[in-house]
Backbone as a ProteinNet text record, in pm:
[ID]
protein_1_A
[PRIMARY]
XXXXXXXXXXXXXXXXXXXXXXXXXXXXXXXXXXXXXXXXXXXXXXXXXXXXXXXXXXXXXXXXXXXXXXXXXXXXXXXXXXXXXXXXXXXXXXXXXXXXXXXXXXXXXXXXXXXXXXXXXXXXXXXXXXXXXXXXXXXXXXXXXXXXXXXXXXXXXXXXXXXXXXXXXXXXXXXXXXXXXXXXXXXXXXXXXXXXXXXXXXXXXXXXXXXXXXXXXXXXX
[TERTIARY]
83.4	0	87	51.5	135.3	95.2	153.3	96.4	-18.9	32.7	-89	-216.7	-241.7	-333	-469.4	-587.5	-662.6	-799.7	-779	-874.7	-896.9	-1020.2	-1045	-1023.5	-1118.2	-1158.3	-972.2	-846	-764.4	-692.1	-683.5	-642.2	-671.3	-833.8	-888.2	-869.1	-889.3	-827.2	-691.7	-602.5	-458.6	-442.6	-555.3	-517.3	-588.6	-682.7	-716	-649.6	-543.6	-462.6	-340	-367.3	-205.8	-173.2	-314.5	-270.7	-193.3	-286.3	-262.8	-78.2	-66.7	88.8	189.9	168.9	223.4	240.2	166.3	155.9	295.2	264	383.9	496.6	471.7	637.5	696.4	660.1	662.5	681.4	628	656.9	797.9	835.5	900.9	1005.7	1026.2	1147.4	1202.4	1122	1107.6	1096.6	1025.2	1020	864.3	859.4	727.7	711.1	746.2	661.6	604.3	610.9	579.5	436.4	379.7	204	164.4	213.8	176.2	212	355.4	365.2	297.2	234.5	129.6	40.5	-12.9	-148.6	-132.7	-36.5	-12.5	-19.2	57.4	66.7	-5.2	-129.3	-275.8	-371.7	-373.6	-462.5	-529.6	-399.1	-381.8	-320.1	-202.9	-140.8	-293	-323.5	-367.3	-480.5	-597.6	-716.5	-585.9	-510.5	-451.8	-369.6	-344.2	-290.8	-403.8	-499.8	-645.4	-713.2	-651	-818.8	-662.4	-561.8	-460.2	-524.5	-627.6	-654.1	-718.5	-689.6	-661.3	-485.7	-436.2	-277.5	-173.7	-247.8	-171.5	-43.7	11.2	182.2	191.4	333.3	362.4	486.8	472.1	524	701.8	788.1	904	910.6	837.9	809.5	686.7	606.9	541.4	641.2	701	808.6	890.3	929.5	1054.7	982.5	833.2	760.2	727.3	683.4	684.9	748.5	901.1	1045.8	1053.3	1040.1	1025.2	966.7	818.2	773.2	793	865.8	926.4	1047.5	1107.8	1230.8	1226.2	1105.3	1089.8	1019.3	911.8	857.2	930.2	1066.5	1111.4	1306.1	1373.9	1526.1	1539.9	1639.5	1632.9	1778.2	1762.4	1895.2	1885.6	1912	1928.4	1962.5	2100	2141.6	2002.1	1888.3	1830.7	1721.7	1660.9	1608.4	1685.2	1820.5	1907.9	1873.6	1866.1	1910.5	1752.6	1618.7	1476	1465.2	1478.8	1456	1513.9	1607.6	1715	1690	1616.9	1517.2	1448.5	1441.5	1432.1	1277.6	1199.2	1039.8	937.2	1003	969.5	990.2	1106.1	1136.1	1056.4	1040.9	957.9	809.6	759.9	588.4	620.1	683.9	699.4	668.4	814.7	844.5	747.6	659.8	561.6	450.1	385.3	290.3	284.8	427.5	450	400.9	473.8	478.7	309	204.9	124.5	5.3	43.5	0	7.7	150.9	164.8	59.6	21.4	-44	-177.3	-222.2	-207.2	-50.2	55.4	175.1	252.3	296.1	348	495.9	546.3	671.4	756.7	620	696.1	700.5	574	547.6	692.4	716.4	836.3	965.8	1018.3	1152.6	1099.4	994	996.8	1040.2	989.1	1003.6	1170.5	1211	1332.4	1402.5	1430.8	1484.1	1526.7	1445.7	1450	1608.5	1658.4	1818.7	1682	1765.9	1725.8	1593.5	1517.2	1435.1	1456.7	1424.3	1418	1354.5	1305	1145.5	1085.5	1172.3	1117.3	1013.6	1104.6	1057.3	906.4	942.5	898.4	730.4	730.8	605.2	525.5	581.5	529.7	461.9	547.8	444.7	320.3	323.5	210.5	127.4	156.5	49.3	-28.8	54.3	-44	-124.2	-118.2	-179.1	-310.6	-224	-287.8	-306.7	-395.4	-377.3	-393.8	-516.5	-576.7	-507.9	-345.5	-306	-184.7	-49.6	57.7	75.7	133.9	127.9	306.7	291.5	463.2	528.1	635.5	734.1	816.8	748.5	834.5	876.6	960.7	1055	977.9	916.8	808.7	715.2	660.1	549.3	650.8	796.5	884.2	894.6	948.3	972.1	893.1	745.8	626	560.3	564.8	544.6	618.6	758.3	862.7	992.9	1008.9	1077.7	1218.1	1228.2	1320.5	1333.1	1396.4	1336.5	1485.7	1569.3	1707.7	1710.2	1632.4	1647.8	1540.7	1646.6	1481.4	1458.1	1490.4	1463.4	1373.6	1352.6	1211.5	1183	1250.1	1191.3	1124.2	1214.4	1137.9	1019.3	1014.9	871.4	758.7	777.3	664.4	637	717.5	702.9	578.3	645.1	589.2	449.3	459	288.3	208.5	288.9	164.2	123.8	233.8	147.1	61.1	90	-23.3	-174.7	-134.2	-267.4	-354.4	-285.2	-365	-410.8	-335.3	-382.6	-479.1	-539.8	-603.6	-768.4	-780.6	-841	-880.6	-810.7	-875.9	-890	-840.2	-920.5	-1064.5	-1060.7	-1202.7	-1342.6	-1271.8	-1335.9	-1485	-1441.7	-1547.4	-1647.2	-1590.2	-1729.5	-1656.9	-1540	-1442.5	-1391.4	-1320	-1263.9	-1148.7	-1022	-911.5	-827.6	-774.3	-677.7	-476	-435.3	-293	-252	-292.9	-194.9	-266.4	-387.2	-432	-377.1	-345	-254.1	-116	-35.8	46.7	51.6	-58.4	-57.6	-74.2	-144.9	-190.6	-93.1	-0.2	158.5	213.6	260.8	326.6	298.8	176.5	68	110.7	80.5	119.2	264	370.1	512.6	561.2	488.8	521.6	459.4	376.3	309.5	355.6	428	511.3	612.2	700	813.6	775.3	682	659.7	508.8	552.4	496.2	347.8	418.9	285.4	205	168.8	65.5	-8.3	-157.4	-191.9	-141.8	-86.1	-43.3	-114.6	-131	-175.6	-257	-171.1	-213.2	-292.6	-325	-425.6	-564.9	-534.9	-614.5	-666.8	-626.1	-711.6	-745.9	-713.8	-776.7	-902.1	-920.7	-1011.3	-1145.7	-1107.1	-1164.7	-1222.5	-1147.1	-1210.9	-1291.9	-1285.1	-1364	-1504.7	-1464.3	-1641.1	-1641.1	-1626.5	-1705	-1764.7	-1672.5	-1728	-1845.5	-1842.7	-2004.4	-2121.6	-2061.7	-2166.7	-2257.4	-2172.2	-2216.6	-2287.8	-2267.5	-2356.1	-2493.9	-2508.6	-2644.2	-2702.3
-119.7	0	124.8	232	359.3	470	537.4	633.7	705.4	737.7	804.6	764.5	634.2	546.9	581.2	651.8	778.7	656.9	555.7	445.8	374.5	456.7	429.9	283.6	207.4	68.7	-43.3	2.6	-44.6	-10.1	124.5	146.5	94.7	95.3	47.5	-109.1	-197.6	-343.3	-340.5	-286.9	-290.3	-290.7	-155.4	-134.7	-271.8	-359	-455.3	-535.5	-581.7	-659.4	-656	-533.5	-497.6	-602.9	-630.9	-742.3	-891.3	-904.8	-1066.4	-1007.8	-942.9	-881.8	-836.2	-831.6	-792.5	-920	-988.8	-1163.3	-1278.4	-1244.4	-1273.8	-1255.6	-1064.5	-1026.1	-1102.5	-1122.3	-1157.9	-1296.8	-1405.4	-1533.4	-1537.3	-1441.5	-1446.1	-1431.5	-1343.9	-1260.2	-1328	-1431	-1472.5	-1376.2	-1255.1	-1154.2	-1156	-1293.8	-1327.7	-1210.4	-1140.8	-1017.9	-927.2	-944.2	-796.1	-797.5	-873.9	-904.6	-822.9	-846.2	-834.6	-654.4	-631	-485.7	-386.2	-430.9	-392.7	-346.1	-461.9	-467.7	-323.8	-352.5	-250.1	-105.8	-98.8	39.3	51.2	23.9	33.1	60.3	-44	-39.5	-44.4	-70.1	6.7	79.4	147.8	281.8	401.1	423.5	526.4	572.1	529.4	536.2	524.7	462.8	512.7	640.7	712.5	837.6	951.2	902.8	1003	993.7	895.6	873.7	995	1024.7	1124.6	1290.1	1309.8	1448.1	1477.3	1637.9	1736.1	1783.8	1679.4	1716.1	1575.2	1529.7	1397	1419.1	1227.2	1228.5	1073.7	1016.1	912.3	886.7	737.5	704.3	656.4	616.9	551.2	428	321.4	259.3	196.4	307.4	323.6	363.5	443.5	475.1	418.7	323.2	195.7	107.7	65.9	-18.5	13.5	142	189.2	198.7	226.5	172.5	38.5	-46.2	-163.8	-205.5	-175.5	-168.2	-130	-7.1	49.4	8.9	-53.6	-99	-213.8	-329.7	-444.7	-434	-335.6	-339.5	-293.3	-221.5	-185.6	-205.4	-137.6	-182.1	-202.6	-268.2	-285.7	-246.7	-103.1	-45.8	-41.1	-177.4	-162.2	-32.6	32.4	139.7	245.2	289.2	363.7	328.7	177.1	89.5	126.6	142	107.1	309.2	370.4	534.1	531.2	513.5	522	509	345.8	280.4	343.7	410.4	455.3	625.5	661.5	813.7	856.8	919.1	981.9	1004.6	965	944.4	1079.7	1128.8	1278.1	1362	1347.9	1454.2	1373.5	1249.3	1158.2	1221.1	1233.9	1292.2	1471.8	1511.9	1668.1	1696.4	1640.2	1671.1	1636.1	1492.9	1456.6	1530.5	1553.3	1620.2	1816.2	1878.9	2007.9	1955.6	1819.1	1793.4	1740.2	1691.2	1671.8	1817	1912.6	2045.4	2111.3	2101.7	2171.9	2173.4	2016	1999.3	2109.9	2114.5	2049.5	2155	2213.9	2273.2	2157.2	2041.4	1926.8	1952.5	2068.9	2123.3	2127.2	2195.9	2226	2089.9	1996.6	1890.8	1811.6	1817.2	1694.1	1747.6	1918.5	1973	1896.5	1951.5	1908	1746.6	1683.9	1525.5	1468.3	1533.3	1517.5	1565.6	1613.4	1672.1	1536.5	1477.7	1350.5	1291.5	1158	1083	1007	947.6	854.4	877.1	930.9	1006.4	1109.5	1135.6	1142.5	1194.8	1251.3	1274	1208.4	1044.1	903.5	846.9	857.4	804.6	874.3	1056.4	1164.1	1102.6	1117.4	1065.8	921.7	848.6	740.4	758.5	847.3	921.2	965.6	1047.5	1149.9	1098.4	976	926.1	793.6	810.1	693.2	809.3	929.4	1019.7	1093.2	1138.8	1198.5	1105.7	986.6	947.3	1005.1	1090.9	1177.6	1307.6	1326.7	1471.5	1441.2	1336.5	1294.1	1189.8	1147.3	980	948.8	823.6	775.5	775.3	789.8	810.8	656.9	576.6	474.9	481.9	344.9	368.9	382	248.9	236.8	363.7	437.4	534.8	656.6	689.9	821.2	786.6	604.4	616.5	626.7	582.5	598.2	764.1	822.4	945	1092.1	1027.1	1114.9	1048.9	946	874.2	880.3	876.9	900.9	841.9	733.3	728.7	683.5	813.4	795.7	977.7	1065.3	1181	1183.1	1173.4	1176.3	1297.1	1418.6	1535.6	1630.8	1705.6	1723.6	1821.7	1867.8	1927.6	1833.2	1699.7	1671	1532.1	1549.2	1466.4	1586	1676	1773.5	1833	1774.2	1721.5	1600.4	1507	1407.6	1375	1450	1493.8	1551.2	1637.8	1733.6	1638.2	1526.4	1448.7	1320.9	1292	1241.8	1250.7	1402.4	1459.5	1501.6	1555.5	1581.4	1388.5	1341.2	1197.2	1154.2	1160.5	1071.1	1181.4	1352	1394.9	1378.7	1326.1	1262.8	1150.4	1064.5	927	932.9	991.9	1056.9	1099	1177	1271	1125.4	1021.3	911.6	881.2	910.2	839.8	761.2	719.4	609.8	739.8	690.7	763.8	722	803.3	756.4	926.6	850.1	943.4	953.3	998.7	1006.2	888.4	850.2	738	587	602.6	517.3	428.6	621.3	583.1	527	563.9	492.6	331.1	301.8	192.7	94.3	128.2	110.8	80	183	180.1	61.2	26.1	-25.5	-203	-224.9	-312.4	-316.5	-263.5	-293.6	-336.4	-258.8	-257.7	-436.5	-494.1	-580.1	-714.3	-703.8	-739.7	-805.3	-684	-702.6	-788.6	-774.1	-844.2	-1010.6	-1012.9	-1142.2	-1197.1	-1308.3	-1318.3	-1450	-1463.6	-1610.3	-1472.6	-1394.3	-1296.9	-1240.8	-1202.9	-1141.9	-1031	-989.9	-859.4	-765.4	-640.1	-524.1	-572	-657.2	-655.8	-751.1	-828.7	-922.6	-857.7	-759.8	-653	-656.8	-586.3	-460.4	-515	-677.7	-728.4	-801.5	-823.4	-906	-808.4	-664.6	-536.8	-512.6	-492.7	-448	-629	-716.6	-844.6	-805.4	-760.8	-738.3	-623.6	-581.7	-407.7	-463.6	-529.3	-556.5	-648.7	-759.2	-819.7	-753.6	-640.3	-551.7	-419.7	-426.2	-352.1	-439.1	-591.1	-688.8	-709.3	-682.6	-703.9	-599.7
0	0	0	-71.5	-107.6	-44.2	11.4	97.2	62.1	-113.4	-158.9	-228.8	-185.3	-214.9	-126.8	-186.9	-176.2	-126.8	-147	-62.8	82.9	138.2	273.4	312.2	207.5	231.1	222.2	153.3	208.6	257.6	336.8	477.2	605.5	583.3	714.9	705.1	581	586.2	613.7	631.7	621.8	787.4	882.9	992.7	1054.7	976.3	1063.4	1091.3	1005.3	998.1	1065	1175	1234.6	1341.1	1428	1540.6	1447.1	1364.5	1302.8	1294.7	1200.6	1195.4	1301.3	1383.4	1508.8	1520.3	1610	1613.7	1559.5	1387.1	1316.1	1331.4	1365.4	1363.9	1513.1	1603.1	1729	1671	1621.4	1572.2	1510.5	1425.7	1338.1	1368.8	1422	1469.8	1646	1686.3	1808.4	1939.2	1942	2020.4	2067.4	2179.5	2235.4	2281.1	2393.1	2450.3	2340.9	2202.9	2189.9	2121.8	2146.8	2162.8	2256.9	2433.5	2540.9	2575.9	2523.5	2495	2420.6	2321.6	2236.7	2258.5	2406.3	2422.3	2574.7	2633.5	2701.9	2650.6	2533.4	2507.5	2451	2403	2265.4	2344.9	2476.7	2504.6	2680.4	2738.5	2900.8	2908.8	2857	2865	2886.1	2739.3	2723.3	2841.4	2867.1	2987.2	3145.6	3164.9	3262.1	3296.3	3168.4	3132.9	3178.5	3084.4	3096.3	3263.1	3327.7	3495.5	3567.5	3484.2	3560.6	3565.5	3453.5	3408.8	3548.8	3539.5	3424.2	3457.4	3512.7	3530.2	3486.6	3427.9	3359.8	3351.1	3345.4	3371.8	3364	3323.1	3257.7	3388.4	3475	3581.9	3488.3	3558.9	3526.6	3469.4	3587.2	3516.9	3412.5	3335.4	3251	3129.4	3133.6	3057.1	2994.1	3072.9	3055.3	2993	3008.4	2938.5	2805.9	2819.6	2676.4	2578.4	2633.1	2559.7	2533.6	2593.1	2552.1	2441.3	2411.1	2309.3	2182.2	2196.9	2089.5	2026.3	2154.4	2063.1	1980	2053	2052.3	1919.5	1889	1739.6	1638.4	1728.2	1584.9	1636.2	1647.8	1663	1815.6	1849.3	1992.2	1975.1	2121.6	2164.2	2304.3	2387.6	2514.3	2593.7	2543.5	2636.4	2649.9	2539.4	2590.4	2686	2646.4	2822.4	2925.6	2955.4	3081.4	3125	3035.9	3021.3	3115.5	3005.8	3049.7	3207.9	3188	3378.8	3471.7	3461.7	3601.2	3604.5	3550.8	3511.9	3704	3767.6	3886.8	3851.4	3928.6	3919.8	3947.3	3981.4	4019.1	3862.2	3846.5	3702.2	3581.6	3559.7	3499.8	3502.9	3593.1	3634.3	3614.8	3687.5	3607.1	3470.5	3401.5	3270.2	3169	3179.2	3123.1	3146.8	3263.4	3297.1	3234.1	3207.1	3142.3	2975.8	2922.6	2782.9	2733.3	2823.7	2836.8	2807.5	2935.2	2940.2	2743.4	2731	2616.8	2477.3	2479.1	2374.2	2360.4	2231.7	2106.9	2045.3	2128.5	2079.9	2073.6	1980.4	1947.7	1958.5	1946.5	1884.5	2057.9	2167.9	2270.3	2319.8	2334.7	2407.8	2350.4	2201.6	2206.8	2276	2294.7	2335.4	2483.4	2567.9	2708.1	2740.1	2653.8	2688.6	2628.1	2582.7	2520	2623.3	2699.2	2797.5	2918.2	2907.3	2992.9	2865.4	3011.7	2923.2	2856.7	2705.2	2661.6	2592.3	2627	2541	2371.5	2278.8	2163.2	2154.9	1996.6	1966.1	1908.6	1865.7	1869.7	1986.7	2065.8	2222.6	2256.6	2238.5	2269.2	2224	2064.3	1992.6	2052.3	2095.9	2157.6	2223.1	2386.1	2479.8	2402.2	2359.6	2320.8	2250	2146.5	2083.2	2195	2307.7	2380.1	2429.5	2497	2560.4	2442.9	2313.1	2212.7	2097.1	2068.6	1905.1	1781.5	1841.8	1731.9	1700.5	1790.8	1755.9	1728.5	1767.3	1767.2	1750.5	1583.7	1589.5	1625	1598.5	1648.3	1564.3	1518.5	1426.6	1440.3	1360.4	1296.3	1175.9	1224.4	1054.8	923.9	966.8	837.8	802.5	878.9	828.8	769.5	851.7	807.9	649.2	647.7	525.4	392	468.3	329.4	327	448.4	429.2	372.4	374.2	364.1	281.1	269.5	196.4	254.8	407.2	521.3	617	687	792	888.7	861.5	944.2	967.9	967.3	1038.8	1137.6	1276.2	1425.6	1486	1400	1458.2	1509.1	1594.8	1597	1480.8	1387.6	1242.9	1190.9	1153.3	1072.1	1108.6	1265.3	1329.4	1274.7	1291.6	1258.6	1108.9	1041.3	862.4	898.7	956.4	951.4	1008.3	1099.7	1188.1	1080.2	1056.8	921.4	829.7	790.8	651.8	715.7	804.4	911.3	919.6	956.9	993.7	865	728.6	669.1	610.2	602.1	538.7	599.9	781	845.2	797.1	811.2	736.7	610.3	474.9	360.6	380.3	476.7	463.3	536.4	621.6	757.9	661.2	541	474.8	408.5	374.4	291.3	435.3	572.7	659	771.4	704.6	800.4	916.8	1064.7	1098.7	1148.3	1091.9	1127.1	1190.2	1260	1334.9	1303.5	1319.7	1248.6	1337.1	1417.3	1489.6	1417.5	1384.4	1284.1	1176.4	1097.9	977.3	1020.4	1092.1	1116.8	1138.3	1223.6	1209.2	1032.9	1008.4	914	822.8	810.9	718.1	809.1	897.6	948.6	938.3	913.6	888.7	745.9	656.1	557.3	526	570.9	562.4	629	721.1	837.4	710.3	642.3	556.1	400.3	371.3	249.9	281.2	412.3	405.7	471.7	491.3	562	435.3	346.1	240.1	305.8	393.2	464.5	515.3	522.1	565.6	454	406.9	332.2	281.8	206.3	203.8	84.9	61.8	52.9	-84.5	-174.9	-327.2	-349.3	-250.7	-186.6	-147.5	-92	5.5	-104.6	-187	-303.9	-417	-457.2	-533.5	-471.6	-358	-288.6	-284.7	-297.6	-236.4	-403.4	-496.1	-636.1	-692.9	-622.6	-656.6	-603	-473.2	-406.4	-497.4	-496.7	-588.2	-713.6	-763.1	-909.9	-885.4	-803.8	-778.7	-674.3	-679.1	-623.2	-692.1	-823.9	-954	-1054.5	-1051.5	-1128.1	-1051.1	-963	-858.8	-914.5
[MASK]
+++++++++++++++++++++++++++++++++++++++++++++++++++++++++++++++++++++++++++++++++++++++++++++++++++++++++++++++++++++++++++++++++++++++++++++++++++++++++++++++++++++++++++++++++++++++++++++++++++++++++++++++++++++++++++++

């Protein structure tokens, strides 16, 4: 699937397919936890972030877990786990809770969280898209490189290249009825990308012939 591939119906098949793909990559790659990390950061991170409002903040070891995840779905660089975990729990709940405040200013929220060791505006985006999906997606490899055709500059310039083509993409896909959010699309790319390289999985050109089969017997009716 191509970034600029202007069809709701295989985006949203692509994002369904992210668990089955996750799953794999975790089979594949032999990296059992990263089902269980997944499920943490998708889907207990975020509501434990929010029962924090209206002064929300991301604990240490929430942090370190979240790193985990990130590295585990995508490169694994121990030293910034060892940098994360040993982070002073106090400046952890501060600094998050200011980078939290900042939003929807994406630009300040990633300098504040970067400020922490080991943190990025890799890392940075993680936070914020568990806190924000619909305003800050995560900057993986896979989405820098289908959105931007980049995905070895982690700066915060060009995360906020990358937010912008995000955001306007999850708006034209939103625009047919579907609703997707920039952390959506990300998935979605990533799903596809996880897809292509692992050929025992359905992948995209599967998607969209399976997708123009129903259409066409839905124009003979």
């Amino acid at each position: 699937m191509e970034f600029k591939c202007p069809d709701p119906i295989v985006w949203k098949q692509s994002l369904s397919e992210y668990e089955a793909r996750l799953e794999s990559l975790g089979n594949n790659k032999k990296k059992p936890d990263l089902v269980s990390l997944d499920e943490f950061y998708r889907k207990q991170l975020p509501p434990i972030l929010h029962q924090r409002n209206p002064n929300s903040y991301i604990t240490t070891s929430e942090l370190s877990k979240l790193m985990q995840w990130k590295l585990t779905r995508g490169k694994w660089r121990p030293r910034l786990l060892d940098f994360v975990s040993s982070l002073d729990e106090e400046l952890v709940k501060s600094t998050s809770q200011k980078a939290f405040q900042a939003l929807p200013d994406i630009s300040k929220a990633i300098s504040e969280l970067s400020k922490l060791k080991g943190v990025g505006p890799a890392t940075a985006s993680a936070v914020l898209a568990a806190y924000a999906p619909d305003v800050a997606p995560f900057m993986s490899d896979e989405a820098m490189e289908a959105a931007l055709g980049n995905s070895k500059d982690y700066t915060l310039k060009q995360y906020l290249v990358f937010v912008e083509k995000l955001q306007e993409k999850s708006k034209e896909l939103s625009a047919e009825g579907e609703l997707f959010t920039p952390s959506d699309v990300e998935r979605a790319i990533w799903s596809s990308s996880i897809g292509a390289k692992y050929p025992s999985l359905p992948n995209d050109q599967d998607i969209e012939a399976s997708i123009n089969k129903s259409s066409k017997r839905k124009r003979k009716q």
